[in-house]
C-alpha distance (Angstrom), angle and dihedral (degrees) to the residues before:
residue distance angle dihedral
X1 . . .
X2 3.40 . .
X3 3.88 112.4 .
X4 3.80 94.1 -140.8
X5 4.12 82.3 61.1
X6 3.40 91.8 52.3
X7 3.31 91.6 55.1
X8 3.58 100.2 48.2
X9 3.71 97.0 43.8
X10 3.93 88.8 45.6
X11 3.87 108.0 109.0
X12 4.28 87.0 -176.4
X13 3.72 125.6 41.7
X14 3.59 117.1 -75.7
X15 4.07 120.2 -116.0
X16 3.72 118.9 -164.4
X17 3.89 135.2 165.2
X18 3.71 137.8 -124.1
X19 3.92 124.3 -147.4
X20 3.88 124.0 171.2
X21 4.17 114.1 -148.3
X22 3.48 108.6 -99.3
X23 3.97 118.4 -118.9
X24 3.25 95.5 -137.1
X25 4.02 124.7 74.2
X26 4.49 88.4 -143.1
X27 3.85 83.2 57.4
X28 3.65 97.1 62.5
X29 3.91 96.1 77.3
X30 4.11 90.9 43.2
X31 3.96 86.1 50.8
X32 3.83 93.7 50.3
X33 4.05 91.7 41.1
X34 3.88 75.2 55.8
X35 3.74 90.1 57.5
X36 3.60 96.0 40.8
X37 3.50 90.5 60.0
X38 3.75 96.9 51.5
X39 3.70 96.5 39.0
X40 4.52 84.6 89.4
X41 3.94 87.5 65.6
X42 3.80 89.6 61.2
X43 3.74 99.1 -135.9
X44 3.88 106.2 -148.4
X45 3.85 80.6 -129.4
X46 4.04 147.2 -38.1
X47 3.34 139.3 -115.9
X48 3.94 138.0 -142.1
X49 4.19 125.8 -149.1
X50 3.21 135.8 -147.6
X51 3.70 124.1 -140.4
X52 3.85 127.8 -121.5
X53 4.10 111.8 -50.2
X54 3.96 82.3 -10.1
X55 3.83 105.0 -63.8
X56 3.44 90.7 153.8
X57 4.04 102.5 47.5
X58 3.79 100.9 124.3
X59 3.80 96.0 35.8
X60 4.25 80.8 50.3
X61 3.95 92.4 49.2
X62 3.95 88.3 44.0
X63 4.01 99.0 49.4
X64 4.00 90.9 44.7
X65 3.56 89.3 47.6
X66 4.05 95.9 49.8
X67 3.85 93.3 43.5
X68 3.75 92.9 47.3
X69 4.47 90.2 47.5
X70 3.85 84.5 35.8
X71 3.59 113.2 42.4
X72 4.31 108.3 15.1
X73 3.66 86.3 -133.3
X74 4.01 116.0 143.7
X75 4.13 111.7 -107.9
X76 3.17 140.8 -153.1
X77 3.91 120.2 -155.9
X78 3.58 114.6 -158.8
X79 4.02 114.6 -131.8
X80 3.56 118.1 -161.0
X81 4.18 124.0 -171.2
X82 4.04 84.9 -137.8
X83 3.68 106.2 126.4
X84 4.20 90.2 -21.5
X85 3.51 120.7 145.3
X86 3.62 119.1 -165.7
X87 4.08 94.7 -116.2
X88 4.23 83.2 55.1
X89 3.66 95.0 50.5
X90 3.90 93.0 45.3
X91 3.80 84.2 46.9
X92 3.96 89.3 48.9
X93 4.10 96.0 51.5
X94 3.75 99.7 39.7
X95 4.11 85.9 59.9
X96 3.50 90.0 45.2
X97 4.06 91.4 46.2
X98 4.33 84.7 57.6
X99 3.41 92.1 48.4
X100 4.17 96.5 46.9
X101 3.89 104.2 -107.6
X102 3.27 122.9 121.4
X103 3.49 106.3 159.5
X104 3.71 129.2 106.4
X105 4.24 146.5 170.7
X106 3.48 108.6 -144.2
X107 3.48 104.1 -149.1
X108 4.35 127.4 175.8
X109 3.73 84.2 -140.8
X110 4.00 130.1 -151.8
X111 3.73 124.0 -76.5
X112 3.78 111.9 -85.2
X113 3.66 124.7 -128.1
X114 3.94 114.6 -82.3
X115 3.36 99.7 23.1
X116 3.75 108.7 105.1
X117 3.99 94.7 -156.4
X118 3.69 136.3 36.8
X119 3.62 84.4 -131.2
X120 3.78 88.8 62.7
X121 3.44 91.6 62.7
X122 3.71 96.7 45.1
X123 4.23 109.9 108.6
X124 3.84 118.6 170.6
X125 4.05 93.6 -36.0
X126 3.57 114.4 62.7
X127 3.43 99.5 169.0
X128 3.75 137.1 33.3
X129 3.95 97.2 -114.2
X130 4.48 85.9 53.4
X131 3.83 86.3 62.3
X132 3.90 94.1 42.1
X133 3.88 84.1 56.1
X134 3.58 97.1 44.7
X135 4.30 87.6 56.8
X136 3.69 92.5 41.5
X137 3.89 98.3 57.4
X138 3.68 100.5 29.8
X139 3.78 88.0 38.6
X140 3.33 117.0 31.6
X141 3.97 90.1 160.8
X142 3.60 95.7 68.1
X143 3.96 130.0 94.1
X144 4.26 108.4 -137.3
X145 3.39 118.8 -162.5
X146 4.21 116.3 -169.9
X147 3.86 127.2 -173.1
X148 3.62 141.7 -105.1
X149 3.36 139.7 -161.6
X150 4.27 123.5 -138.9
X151 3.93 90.9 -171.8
X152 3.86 93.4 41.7
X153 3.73 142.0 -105.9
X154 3.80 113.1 -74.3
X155 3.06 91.0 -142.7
X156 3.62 106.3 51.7
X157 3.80 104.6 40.4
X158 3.94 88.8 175.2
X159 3.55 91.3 100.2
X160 3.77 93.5 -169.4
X161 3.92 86.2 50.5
X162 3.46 84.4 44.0
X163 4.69 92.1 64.4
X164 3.95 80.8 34.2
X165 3.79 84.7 66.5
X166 3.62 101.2 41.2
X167 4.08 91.7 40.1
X168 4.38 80.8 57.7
X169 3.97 90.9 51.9
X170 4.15 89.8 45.6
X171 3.73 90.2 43.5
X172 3.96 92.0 50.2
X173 4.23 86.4 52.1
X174 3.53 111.5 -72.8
X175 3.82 105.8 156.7
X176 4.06 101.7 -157.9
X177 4.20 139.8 -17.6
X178 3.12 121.6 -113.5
X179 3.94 109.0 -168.7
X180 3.54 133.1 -138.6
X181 3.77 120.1 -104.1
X182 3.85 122.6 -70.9
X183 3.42 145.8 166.8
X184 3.85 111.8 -149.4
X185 3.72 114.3 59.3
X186 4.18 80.0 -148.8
X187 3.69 83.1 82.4
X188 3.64 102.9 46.9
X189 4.00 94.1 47.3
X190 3.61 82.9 52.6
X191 3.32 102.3 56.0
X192 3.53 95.3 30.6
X193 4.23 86.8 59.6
X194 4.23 85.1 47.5
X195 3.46 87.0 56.4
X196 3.69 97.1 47.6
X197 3.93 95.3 47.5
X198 4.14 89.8 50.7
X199 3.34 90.9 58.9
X200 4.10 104.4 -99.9
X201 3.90 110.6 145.0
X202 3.70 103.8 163.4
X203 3.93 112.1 99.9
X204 3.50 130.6 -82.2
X205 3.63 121.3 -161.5
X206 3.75 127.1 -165.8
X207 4.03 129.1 -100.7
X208 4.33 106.2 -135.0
X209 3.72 113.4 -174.7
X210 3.77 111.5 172.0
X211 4.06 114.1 -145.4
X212 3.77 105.4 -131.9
X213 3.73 94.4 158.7
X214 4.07 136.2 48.3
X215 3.53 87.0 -143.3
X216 3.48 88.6 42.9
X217 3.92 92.0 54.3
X218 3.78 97.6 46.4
X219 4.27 82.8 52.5
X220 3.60 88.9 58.1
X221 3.98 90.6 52.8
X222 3.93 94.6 45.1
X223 3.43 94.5 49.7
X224 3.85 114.3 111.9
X225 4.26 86.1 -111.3
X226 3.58 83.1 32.9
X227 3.81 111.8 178.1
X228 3.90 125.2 -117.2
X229 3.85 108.6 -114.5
X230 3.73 112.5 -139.1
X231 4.14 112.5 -131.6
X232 3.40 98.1 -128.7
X233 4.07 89.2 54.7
X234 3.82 90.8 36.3
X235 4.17 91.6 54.6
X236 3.80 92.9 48.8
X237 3.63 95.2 41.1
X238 4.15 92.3 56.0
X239 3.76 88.5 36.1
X240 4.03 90.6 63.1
X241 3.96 114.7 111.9
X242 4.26 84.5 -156.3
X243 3.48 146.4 41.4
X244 3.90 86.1 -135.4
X245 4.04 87.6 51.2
X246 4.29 83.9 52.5
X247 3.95 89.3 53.7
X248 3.56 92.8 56.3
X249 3.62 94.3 43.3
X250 3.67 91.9 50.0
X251 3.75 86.1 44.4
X252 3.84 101.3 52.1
X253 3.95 92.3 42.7
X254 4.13 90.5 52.9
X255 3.86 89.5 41.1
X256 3.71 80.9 54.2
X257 3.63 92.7 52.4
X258 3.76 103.5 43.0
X259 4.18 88.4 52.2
X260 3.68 90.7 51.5
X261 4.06 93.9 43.5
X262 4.00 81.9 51.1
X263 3.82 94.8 53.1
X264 3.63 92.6 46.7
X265 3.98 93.2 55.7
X266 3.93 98.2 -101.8
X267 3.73 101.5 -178.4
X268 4.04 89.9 -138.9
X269 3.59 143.3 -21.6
X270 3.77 122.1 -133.1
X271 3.69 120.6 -160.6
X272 3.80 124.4 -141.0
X273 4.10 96.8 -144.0
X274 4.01 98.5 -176.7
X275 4.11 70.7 -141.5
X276 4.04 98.0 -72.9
X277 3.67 125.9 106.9
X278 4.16 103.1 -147.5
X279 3.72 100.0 89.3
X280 4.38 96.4 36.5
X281 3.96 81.8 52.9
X282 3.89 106.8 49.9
X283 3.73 86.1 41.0
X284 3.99 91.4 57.5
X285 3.97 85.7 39.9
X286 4.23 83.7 55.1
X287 3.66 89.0 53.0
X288 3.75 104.1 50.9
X289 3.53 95.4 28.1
């Protein structure tokens, strides 16, 4: 199923998952026990990465392959125009077409390792919204999906450049947004209102990633879309005598989150897994407890 159905037949918020494909073959099994154990929450569907520049394509095609044999839940592949020519792609969505997936994220991706530019990297799509038009008219039969970003893209600190760009990729197909991760709803209402008054309709659902680490947290703020750390979060966080007393920091503040996106008529929350199931699960305990 299409996810832009889903999302307009949905009379609740959507929740989906996202796993990456291990690089390991012994991780396959742990990922899938992952899967197994999210499976009771009925995500509305899940979603697949790719790593930087594509480093993990086949692994990607593989996992959303297995899960979609294995499982019959809905998935999303993410697409990136990292090293993708248009012959690849074409190759990439006629397999998934035999094997029943048509869903994708069309992503611009991150500079792989080696190449000293972006531009290096760059094949036939050099920018997000050239890939979404490349699916769109040479398949019309697949939902797209692109990204969005509540805190803003670093590198396009224009912010009203910044919904000029993502209005472009919306207007060339795109079927729904689905933002990066962030931790004060401030940021997503925001953003969700800019999109609103430039004219972007299709739904936008909300990026949760839970910190359960303090290592973990200062990754999420080094990374190149690093995320902006609240100070109220940031002072419990270091504060913590134990990892396990991080986890359910992380854990409260996200359940915290995901309640108030859901009051304020978030059309879906997606949850950034890191591929284990503890931290999704006490959250969805949180909200029906």
């Amino acid at each position: 199923m299409l996810v832009k159905e889903i999302l307009n037949t949905a009379e609740k918020p959507v929740f989906s998952f996202e796993f990456f494909p291990p690089k390991k073959d012994e991780d396959w099994e742990t990922l899938f026990d992952t899967i197994k154990a999210l499976s009771p929450l009925n995500p509305s569907y899940v979603s697949v990465t790719y790593g930087a520049g594509g480093s993990t394509r086949t692994r990607t095609h593989d996992l959303v392959t297995r899960i979609q044999k294995e499982t019959g839940l809905s998935v999303v592949s993410h697409l990136t125009c990292i090293a993708s020519s248009r012959e690849e792609t074409g190759i990439i969505l006629e397999n998934y077409r035999r094997h029943g997936i048509n869903n994708v994220l069309a992503l611009r991706g991150d500079k792989p390792a080696g190449a000293a530019t972006l531009a290096e990297a760059i094949k036939d799509f050099p920018h997000a919204i050239d890939l979404v038009g490349f699916i769109k008219s040479n398949y019309p039969d697949f939902g797209v999906g692109v990204a969005g970003f509540p805190e803003g893209h670093p590198e396009t600190p224009n912010r009203l450049t910044e919904i000029e760009y993502l209005k472009e990729k919306v207007d060339a197909g795109a079927d729904y947004i689905v933002t990066q991760l962030f931790f004060d709803n401030r940021d997503f209402f925001d953003f969700r209102d800019r999109c609103r008054l430039a004219g972007i309709t299709v739904p936008i659902i909300a990026g949760i990633m839970p910190v359960t680490t303090k290592k973990g947290m200062i990754r999420m703020s080094e990374l190149a879309l690093g995320a902006r750390i609240p100070a109220p979060l940031q002072e419990k966080v270091m504060a913590a005598s134990s990892e396990g007393e991080v986890a359910s920091i992380g854990i409260e503040w996200a359940t915290c989150q995901v309640q108030e996106l859901v009051d304020n008529h978030v059309r879906g929350i997606h949850f950034y897994t890191l591929n284990m199931a503890d931290a999704t699960l006490r959250i969805f305990r949180n909200l029906h407890a």
